[in-house]
C-alpha positions in Angstrom: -31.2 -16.5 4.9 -31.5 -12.9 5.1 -27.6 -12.0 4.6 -27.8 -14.4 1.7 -30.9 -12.8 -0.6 -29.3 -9.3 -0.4 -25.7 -10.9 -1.7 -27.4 -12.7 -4.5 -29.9 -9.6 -5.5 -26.8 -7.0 -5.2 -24.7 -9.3 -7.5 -22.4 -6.2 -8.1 -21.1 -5.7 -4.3 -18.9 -2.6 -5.3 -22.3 -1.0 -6.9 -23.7 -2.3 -2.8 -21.0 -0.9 -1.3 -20.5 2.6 -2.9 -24.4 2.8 -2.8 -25.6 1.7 0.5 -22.8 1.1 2.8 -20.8 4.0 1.9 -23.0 6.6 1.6 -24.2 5.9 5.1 -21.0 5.4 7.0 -19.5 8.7 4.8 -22.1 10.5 7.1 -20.9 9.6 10.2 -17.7 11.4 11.5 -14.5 9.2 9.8 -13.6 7.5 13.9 -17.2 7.2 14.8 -17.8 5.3 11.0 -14.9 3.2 11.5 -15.9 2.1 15.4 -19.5 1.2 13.9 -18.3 -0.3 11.1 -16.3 -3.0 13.5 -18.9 -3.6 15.4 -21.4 -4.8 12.5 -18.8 -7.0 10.9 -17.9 -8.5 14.0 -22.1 -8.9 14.7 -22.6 -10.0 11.2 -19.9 -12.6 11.7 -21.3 -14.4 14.6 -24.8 -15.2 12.3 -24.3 -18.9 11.1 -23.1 -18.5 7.9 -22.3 -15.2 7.2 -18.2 -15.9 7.2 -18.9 -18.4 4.6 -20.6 -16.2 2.6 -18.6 -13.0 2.8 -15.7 -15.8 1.7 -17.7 -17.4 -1.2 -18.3 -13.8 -2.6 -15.3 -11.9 -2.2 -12.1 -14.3 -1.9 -10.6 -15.3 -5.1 -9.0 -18.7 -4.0 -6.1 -19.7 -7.2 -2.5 -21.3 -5.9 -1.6 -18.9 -9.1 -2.0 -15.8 -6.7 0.5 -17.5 -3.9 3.7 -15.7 -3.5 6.7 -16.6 -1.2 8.4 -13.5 0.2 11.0 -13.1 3.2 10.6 -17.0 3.7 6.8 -16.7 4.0 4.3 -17.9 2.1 1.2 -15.7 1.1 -2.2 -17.1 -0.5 -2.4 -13.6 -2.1 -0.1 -11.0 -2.8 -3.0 -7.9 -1.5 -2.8 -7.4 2.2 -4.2 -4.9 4.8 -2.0 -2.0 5.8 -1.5 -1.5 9.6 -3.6 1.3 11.1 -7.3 -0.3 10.1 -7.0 -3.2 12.8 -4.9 -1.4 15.4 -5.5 -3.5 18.1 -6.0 -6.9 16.5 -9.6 -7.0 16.9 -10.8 -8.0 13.7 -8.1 -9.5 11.5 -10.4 -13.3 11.4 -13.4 -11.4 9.9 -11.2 -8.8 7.4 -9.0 -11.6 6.3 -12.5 -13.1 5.0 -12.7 -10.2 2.3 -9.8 -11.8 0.6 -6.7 -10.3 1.8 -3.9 -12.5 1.7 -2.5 -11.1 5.1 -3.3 -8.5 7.3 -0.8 -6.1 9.4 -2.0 -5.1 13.1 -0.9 -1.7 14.7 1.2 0.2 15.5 1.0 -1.2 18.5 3.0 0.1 21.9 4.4 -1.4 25.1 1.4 0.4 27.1 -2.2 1.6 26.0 -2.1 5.4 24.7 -5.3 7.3 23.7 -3.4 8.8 21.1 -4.2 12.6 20.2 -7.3 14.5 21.0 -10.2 14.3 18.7 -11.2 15.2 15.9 -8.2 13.5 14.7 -9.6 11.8 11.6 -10.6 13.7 8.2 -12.3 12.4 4.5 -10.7 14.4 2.3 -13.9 13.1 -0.3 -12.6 15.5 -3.4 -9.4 13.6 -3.4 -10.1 10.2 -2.1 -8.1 11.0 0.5 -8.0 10.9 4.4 -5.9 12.8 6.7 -5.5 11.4 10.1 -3.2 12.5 13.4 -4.5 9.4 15.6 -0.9 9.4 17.4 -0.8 5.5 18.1 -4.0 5.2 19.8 -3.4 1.3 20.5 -4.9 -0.7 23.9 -1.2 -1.6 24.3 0.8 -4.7 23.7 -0.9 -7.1 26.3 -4.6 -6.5 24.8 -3.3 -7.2 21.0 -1.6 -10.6 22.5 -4.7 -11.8 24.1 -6.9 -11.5 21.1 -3.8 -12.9 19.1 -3.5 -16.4 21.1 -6.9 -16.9 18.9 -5.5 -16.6 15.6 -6.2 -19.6 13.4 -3.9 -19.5 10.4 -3.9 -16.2 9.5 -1.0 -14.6 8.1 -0.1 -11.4 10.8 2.1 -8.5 10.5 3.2 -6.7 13.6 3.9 -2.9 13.4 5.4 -2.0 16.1 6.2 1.8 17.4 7.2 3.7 21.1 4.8 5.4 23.6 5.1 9.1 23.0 6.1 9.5 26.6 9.1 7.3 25.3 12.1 9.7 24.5 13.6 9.2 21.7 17.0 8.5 23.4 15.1 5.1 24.7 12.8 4.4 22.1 14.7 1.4 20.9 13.9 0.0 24.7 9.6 0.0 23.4 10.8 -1.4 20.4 12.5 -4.2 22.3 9.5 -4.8 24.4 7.1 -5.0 21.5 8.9 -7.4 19.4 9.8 -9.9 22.3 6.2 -9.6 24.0 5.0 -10.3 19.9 7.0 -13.0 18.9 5.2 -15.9 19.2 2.0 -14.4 17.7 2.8 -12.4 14.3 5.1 -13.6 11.3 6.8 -10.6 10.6 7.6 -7.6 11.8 7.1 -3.4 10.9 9.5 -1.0 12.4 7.3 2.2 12.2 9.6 5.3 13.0 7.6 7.2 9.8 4.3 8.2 11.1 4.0 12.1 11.2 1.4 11.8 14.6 4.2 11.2 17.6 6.1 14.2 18.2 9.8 13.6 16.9 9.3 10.1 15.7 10.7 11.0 11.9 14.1 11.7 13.7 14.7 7.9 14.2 14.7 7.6 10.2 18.1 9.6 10.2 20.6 6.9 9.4 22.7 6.7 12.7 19.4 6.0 15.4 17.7 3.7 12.7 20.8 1.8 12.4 21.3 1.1 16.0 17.6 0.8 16.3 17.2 -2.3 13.3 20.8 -3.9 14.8 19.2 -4.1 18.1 16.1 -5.6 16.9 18.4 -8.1 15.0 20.5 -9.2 17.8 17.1 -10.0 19.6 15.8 -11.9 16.3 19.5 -14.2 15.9 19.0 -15.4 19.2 15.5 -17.2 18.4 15.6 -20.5 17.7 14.6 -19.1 14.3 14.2 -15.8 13.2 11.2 -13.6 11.9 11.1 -11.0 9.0 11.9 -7.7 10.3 10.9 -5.1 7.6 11.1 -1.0 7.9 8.2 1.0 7.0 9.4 4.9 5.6 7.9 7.6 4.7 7.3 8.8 1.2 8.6 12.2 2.1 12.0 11.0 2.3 14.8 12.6 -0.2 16.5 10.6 -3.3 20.2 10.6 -0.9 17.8 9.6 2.3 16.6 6.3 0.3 19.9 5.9 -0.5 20.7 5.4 3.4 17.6 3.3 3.6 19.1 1.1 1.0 22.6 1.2 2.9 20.7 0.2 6.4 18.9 -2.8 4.9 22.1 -4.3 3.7 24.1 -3.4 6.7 21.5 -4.9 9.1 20.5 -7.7 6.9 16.6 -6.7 7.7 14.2 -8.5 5.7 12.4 -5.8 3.2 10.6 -2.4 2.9 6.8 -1.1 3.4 7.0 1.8 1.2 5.2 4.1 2.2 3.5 5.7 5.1 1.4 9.0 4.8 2.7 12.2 4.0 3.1 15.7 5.3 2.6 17.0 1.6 -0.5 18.8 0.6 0.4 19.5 -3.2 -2.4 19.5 -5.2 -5.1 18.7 -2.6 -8.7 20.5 -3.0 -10.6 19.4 -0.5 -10.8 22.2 2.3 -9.7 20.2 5.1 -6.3 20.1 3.2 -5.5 22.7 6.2 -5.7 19.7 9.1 -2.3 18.7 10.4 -1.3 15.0 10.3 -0.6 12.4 7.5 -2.2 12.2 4.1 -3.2 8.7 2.4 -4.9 7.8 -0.5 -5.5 8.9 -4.2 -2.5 12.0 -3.8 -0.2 9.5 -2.5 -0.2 6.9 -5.5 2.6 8.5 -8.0 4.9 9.5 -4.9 4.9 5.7 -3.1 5.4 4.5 -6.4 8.5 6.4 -7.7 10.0 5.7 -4.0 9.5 1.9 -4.4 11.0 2.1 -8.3 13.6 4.0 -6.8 14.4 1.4 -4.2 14.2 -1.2 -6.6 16.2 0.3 -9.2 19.3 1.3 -7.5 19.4 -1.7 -4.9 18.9 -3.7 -7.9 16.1 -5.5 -6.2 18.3 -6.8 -3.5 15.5 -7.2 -1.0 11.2 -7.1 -1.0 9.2 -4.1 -0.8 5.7 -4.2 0.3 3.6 -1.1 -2.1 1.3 0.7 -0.3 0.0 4.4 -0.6 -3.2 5.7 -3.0 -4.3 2.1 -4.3 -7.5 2.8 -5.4 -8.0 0.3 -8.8 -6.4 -2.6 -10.0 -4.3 -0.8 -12.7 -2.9 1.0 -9.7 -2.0 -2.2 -7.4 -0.3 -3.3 -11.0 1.4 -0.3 -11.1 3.3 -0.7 -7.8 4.0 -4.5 -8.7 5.6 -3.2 -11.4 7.7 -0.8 -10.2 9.0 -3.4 -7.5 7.1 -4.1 -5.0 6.5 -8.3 -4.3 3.4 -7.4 -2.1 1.3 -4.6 -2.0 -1.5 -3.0 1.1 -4.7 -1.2 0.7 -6.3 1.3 3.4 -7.5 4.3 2.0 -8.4 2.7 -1.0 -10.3 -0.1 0.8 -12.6 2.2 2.7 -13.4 4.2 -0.3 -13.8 1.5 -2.9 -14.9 -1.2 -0.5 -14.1 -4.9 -0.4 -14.7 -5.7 -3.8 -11.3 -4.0 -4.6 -9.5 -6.9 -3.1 -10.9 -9.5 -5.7 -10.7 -6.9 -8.6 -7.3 -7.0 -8.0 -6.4 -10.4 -7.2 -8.3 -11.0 -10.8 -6.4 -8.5 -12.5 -2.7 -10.0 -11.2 -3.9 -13.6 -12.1 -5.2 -11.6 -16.0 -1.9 -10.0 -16.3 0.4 -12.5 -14.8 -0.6 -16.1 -15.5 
């Protein structure tokens, strides 16, 4: 009864959000904020009904949003970027914001601490965060576990190496990941972009990343029936780069794009901490994912799906990747600085400018 008096007197959640919840967890250090907040939504969850309610206020529920992609069909075309939910602890109670899927990693073969903290920094002049968490993931055993629980919700598994892993093996974790994963995610994220593993760029160059996505592929063909296997890059990459991006998909016959990851850029950045080593998301990063996924689009001629993500922070900026190309876009940043009442803002504004 409680939960549901403060919903109905704070009829604007984003004015809730930006003044209660946000203010409060921006106090907190940005790991410490994000540990807490998981704990309360999966406390708050458990209350008899709480789900329901977080559903009834924030999902928009129209078969006018449902989009079928790579063989798969989406209630919504606004999903939740890998890196939130590492370890697949809390995609039943974030899918109840009104996300139409969400993506779980990067995940590794083995557990990893990632690198030392402070690894995690709000950026707060340029709605931005820049994080070096270096795959910090309970392994892929833990993720599976909590997956076997999964009740219908649509997952996405990045998948990355151990950063013990040379690179001369990598495609071995890769292997292990996507085998061990199967049976619980429906598609697939190849991250060799983040900036946080030492060398793990390199397997973007056009020679590893084909052997890499053909190995992957010869594992997929052999199921009884394939998954999606899509390639998430960074927005860092040169024009004649995403030209061998656009080469690789069609020589390995991989299913789409995730365009893009953080950067390594700092251009225009005000915020002090612009100084901290790792990669950038949010507010900087909108223009730059969007001209790579127009740039995709344009000279592939749209010959596969791209998933836009990077610096959504309104709904004219989620329409601004869907018209540049991308068939589904992902919020992070953007969701922890605007809260959840982006999601629905957004699904209104596609079924407003497309129905």
């Amino acid at each position: 009864m409680y939960f549901r008096t403060v919903f109905l007197q704070h009829n604007n959640t984003h004015l809730m959000y930006k003044s209660i919840f946000k203010p409060f967890a921006f106090s907190m250090d940005p790991e410490k904020a994000h540990h807490f907040t998981f704990n309360s939504l999966k406390f708050i969850n458990k209350i008899p009904g709480v789900s329901a309610l977080i559903r009834s206020t924030f999902q928009v529920n129209d078969k006018r949003l449902e989009r079928e992609v790579f063989g798969l069909k989406f209630k919504n075309p606004v999903g939740l970027a890998a890196g939130l939910d590492k370890d697949a602890k809390l995609y039943r109670e974030l899918e109840n914001f009104g996300f139409g899927f969400i993506e779980i990693g990067t995940i590794t073969p083995k557990p990893q601490d990632g690198n030392p903290k402070k690894r995690m920094f709000r950026l707060v002049e340029d709605n931005a965060l820049i994080n070096r968490m270096g795959f910090n993931n309970g392994g892929i055993e833990q993720a599976i576990e909590r997956l076997k629980k999964n009740k219908g919700t649509l997952i996405g598994g990045n998948i990355g190496k151990n950063k013990v892993t040379p690179n001369e093996q990598a495609t071995d974790d890769y292997e292990i990941c996507f085998e061990a994963l199967f049976p619980y995610v429906d598609y697939f994220v190849v991250n060799v972009s983040s900036p946080n593993t030492p060398n793990l760029r390199a397997l973007q160059d056009k020679e590893p990343l084909t052997a890499l996505l053909h190995a992957l592929q010869t594992k997929n063909s052999a199921k009884p029936k394939s998954k999606p296997i899509l390639l998430k890059i960074a927005p860092d990459l040169t024009d004649s780069q995403l030209l061998d991006i656009i080469d690789i998909v069609a020589e390995t016959k991989i299913a789409g794009v995730i365009a893009t990851n953080t950067t390594i850029s700092r251009e225009g950045l005000q915020s002090e901490k612009k100084v901290e080593t790792g990669g950038l998301s949010g507010k900087p990063l909108t223009k730059r994912s969007t001209e790579v996924i127009r740039f995709l689009a344009d000279k592939s001629n749209r010959a596969f799906p791209i998933i836009g993500v990077g610096g959504i922070h309104t709904p004219e900026d989620a329409i601004e990747k869907l018209e540049a190309g991308a068939s589904l876009i992902q919020l992070y940043t953007g969701f922890i600085y605007e809260g959840p009442a982006l999601i629905k803002a957004i699904n209104k504004k596609i079924l407003e400018q497309y129905t």
